[in-house]
C-alpha positions as CSV (number, residue, x, y, z in Angstrom):
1,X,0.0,0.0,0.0
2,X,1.5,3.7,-0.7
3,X,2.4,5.6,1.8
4,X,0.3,8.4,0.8
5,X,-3.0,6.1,1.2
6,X,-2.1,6.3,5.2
7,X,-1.8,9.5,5.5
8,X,-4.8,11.4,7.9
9,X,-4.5,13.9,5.5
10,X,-3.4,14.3,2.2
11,X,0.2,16.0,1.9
12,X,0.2,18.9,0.2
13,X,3.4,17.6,-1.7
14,X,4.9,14.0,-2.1
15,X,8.1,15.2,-1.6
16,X,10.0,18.6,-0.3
17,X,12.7,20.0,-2.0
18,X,15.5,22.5,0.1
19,X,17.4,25.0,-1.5
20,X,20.8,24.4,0.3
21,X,24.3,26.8,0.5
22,X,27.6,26.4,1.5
23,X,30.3,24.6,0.5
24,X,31.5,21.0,0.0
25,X,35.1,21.1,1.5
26,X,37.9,18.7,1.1
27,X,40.9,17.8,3.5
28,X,44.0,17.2,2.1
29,X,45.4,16.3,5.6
30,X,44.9,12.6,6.4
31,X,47.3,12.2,9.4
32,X,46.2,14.4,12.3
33,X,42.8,13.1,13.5
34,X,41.5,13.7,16.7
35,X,41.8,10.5,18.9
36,X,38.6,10.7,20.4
37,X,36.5,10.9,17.2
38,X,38.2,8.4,15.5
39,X,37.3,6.3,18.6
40,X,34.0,7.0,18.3
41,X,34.2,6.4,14.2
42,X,35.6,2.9,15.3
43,X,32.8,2.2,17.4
44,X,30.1,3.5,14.9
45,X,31.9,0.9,12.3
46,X,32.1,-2.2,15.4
47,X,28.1,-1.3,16.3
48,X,26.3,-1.6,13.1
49,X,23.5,-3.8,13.1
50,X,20.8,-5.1,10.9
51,X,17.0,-3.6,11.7
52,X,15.9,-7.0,10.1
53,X,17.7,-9.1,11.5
54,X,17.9,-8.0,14.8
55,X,14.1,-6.5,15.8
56,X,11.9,-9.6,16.3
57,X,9.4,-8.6,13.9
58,X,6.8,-11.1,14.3
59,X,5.6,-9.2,17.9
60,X,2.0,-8.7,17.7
61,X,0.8,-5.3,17.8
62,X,-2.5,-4.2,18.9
63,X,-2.8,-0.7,16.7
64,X,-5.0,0.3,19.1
65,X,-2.7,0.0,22.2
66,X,0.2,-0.4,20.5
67,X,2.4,1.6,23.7
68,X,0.2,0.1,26.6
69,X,1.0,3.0,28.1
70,X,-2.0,4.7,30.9
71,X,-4.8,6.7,29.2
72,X,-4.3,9.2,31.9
73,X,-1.0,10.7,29.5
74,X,-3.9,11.7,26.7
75,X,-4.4,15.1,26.3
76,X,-7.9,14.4,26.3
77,X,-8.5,11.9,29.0
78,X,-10.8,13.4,32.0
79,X,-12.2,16.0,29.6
80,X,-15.5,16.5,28.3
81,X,-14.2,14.8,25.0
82,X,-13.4,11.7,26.7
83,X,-16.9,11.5,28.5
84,X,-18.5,11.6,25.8
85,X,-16.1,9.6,23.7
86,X,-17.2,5.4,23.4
87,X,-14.5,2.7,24.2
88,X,-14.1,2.3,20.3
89,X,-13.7,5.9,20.0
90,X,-10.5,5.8,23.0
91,X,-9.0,3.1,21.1
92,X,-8.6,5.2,18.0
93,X,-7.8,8.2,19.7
94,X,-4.3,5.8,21.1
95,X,-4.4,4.5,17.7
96,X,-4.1,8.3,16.4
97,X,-1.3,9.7,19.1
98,X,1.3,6.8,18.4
99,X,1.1,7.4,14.8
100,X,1.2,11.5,15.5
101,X,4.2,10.4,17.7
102,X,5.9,7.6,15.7
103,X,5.2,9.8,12.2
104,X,7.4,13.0,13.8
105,X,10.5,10.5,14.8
106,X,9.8,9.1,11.1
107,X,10.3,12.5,9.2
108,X,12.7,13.5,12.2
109,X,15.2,10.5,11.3
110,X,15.0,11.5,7.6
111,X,16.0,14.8,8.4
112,X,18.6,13.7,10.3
113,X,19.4,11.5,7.0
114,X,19.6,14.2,4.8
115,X,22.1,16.6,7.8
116,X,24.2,13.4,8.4
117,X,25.2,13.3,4.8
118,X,25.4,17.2,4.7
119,X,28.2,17.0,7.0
120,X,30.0,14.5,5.4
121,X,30.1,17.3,2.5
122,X,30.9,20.3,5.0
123,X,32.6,19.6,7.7
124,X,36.1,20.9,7.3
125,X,38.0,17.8,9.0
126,X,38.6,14.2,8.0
127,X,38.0,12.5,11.0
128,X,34.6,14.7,11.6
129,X,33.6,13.1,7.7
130,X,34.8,9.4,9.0
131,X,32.4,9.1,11.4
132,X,29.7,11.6,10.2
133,X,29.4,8.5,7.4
134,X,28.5,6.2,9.9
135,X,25.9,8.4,11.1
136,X,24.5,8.5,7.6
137,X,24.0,4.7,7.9
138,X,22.2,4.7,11.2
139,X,19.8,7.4,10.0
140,X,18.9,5.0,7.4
141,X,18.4,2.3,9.4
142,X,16.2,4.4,11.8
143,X,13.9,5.9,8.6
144,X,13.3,1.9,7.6
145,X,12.8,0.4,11.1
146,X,10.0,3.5,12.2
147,X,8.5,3.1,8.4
148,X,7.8,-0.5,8.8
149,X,6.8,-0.1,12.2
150,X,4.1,2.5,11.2
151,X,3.1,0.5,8.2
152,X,2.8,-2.9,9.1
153,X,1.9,-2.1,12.8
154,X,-0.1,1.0,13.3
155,X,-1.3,1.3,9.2
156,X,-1.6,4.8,9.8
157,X,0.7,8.0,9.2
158,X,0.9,11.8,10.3
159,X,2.1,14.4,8.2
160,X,4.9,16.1,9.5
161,X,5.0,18.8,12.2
162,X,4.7,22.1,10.4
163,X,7.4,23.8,13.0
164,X,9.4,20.7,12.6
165,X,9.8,21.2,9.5
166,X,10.7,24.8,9.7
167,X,13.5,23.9,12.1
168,X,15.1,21.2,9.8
169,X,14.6,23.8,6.7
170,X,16.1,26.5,9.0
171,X,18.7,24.0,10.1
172,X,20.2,23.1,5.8
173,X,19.4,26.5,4.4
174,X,22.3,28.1,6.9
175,X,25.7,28.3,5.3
176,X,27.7,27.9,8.4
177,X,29.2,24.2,8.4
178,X,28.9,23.8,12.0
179,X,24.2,24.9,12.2
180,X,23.5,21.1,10.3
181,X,25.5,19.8,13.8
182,X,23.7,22.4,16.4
183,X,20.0,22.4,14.4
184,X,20.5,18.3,14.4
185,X,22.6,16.8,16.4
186,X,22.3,19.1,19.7
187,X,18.1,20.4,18.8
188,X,16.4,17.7,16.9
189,X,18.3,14.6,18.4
190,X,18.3,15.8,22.1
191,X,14.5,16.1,21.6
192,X,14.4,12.8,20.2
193,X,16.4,11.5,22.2
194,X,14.1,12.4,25.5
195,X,11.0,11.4,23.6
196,X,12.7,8.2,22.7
197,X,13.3,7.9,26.4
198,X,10.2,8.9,27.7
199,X,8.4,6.1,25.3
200,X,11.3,3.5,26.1
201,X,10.9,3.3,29.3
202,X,6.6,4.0,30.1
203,X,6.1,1.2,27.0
204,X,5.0,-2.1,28.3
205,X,5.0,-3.4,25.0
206,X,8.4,-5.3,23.4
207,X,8.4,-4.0,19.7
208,X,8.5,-0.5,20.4
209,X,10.5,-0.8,23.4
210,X,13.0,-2.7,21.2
211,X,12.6,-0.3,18.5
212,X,13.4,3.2,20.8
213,X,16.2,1.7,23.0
214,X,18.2,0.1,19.6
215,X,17.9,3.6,17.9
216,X,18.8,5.4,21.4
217,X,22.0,3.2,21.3
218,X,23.0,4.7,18.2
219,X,21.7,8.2,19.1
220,X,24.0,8.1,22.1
221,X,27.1,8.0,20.0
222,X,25.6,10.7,17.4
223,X,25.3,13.4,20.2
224,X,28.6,12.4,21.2
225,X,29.8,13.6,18.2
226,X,27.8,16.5,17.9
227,X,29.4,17.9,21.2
228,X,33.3,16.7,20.4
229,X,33.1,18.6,17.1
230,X,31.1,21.7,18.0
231,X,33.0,22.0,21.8
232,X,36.6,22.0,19.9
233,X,35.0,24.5,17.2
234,X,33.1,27.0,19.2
235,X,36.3,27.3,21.7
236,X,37.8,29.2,18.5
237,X,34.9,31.8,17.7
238,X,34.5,35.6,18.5
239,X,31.7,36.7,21.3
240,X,29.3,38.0,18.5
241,X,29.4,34.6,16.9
242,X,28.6,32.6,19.7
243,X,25.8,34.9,20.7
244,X,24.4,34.1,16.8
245,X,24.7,30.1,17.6
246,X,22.9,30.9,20.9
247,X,20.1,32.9,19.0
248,X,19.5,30.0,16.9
249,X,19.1,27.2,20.0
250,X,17.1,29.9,21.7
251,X,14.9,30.1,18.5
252,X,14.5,26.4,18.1
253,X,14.0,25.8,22.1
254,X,10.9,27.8,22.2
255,X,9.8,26.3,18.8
256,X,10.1,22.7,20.0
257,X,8.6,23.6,23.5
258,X,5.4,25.7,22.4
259,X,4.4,24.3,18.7
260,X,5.6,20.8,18.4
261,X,2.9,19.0,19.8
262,X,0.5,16.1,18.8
263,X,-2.6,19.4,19.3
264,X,-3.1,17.9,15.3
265,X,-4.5,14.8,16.6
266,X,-7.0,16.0,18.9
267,X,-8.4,18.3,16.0
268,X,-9.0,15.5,14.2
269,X,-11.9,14.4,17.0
270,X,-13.7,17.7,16.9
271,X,-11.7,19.8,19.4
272,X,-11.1,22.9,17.9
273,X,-7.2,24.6,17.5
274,X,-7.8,26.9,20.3
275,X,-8.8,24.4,23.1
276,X,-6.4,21.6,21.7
277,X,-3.6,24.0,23.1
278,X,-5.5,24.9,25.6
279,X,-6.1,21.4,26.4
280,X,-2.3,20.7,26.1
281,X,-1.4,23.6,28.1
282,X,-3.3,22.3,30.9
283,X,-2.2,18.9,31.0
284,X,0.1,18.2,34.0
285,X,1.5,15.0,31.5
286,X,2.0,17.3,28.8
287,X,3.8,20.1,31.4
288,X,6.0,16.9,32.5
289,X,6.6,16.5,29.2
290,X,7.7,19.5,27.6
291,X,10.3,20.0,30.8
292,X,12.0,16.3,29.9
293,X,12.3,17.5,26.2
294,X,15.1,19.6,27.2
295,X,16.9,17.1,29.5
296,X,19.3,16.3,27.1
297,X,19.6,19.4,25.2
298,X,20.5,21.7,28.0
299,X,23.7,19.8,29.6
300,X,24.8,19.5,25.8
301,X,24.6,23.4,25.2
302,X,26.3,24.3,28.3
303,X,28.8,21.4,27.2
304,X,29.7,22.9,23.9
305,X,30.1,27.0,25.0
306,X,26.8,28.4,24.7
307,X,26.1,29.4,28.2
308,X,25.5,33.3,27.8
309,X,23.7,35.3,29.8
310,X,20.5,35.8,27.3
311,X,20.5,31.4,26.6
312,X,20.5,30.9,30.8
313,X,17.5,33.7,31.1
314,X,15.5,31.9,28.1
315,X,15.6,28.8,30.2
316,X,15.1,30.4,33.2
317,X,11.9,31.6,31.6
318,X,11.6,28.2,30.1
319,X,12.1,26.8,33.7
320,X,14.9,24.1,32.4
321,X,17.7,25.9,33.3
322,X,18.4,23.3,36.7
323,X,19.4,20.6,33.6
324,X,22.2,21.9,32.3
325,X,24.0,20.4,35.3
326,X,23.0,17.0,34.5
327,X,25.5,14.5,33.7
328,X,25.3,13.5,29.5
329,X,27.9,11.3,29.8
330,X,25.9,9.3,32.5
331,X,22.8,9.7,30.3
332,X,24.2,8.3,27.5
333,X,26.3,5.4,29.4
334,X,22.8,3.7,30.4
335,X,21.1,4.3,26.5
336,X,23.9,2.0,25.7
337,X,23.4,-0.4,28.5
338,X,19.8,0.0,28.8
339,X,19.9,-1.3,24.8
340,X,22.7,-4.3,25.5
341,X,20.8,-6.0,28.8
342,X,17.5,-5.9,26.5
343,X,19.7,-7.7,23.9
344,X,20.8,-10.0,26.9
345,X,17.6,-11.0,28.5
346,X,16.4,-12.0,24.4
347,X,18.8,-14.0,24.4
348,X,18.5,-15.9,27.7
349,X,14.4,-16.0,27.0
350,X,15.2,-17.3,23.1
351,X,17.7,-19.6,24.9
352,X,15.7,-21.0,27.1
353,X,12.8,-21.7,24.9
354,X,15.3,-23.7,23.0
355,X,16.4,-25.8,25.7
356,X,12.9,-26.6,26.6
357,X,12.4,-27.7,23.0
358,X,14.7,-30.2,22.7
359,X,13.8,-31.0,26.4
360,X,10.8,-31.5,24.8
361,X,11.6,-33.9,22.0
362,X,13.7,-35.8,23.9
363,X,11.2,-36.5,26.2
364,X,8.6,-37.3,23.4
365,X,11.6,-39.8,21.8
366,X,11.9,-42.0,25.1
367,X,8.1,-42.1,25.6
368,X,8.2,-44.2,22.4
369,X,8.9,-47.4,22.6
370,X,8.6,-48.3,18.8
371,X,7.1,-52.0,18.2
372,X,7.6,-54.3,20.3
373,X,10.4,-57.0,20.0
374,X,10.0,-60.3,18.7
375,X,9.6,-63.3,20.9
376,X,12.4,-65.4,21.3
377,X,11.9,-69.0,20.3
């Protein structure tokens, strides 16, 4: 079935084309990398994996509760709306939010596609290309695993976000080599990455919770990245430029926090734009929520240099400024383990159904006899 059949709403345009600038630059110097991003290039070679091979596909799905996760994190639930809403009518309203939700990481991860192989072409150092390649094979990955999960699984698809999509147009139509790094890597993947995590770890169901903690596993090394390159970088630019970087997170922050929400979804059951946000506003999930977007954005900023006294005030305003002392490092040490003990327990469950297989047989063997022996004369 095409894509475009699955859709709530027809798309204005099949694809979208971005007028890019800058430069492709070459490095003639192949013998001075930096030791810690070829590292991490190693280990974005050593980590690969195969989304077919390793996501147990055949999981059931229930489309309709395909997170299990409580009713009581819809926007909607103990409204009106929902009191007059039938049991049916809930279902498809879960049905509706993880494909809202699952939709935005779909075009998310294709935007980070298209940046990942932009700063193969613009970053100015060798090493930075080595392992931005790698990244261009994850994205890849992530764009087939979240496509197949939303059309064999939910068999429904969101446009995407219109504010999303300004940011990642905002994020390749900047000449500067080092924005498709802060727009992706730092903006768009830290709020992933706390989505992800949010979803990874309230799921009770296994495919998705496979899905977000595989992809977080890569993600983890991607932000690394982001902040080696952009920390060594940013240590070598003038006060007016770093207050133009700072502008731009500033910009995006308030973007992400106030417009890019799943509002969409509950205009589609007869709730006007007005009291959707109004609706969102006033949802203590949803003001849980938009705080743990920035929980992995904020440490990274300070990380990098962008701490100035107009970026602190915004998320003092914003009331997120506490998280900039959180530890990323920490953060990003349990995505990895978080993803390798799910790996583990698989394989002790898949293990142990195979023992008690053959346990099986075996038993079934010595239960039979076979004929009986001929008498002796």
């Amino acid at each position: 079935m095409s894509t475009s059949e699955l859709y709530t709403e027809q798309v204005k345009e099949i694809s979208w084309n971005v007028d890019t600038v800058g430069q492709a630059r070459f490095s003639w110097e192949y013998d001075a990398p930096r030791n810690q991003l070829l590292n991490l290039y190693q280990k974005g070679k050593d980590k690969q994996w195969d989304s077919a091979k390793r996501i147990d596909w055949d999981l059931e799905v229930d489309p309709y509760d395909a997170l299990g996760i409580p009713d009581e994190a819809n926007t909607l639930y103990g409204t009106k709306h929902w009191d007059r809403m039938s049991k049916a009518e809930h279902a498809e309203l879960r049905r509706h939010f993880a494909a809202w939700q699952f939709s935005q990481f779909l075009h998310g991860e294709q935007g980070a596609l298209v940046c990942a192989a932009r700063i193969v072409e613009v970053a100015p150092d060798l090493d930075a290309k080595f392992y931005s390649a790698t990244q261009v094979m994850d994205e890849a990955r992530h764009v087939e695993l979240y496509s197949k999960f939303l059309h064999e699984k939910i068999g429904m698809l969101y446009p995407i976000n219109d504010n999303l999509q300004s940011l990642l147009g905002d994020t390749l139509n900047d000449s500067r080599w080092d924005m498709p790094y802060l727009g992706m890597q730092v903006l768009i993947e830290g709020l992933a990455l706390a989505s992800f995590g949010l979803i990874r770890d309230t799921t009770t169901k296994p495919l998705p919770k496979q899905l977000l903690a595989y992809v977080m596993q890569d993600e983890a090394r991607h932000v690394a990245f982001g902040r080696i390159a952009l920390r060594d970088y940013y240590k070598q630019l003038t006060e007016a430029e770093l207050r133009e970087r700072e502008e731009f997170v500033i910009e995006g922050c308030y973007l992400m926090r106030d417009r890019i929400r799943g509002t969409e979804v509950v205009e589609n059951f007869g709730v006007s734009a007005k009291e959707a946000k109004e609706l969102e506003d006033a949802s203590e999930f949803s003001q849980f929520f938009k705080k743990l977007l920035f929980s992995r954005i904020v440490p990274c900023v300070k990380d990098i240099g962008l701490w100035g006294p107009r970026l602190q005030q915004a998320y003092v305003d914003m009331g997120v400024l506490d998280l900039g002392d959180a530890s990323l490092d920490q953060l990003m040490t349990q995505d990895e383990e978080l993803a390798e003990k799910l790996d583990a327990e698989r394989f002790q469950a898949e293990e142990a159904e195979r023992v008690a297989e053959i346990g099986a047989t075996i038993a079934e063997g010595q239960g039979d006899t076979g004929p009986a022996a001929p008498a002796a004369s």
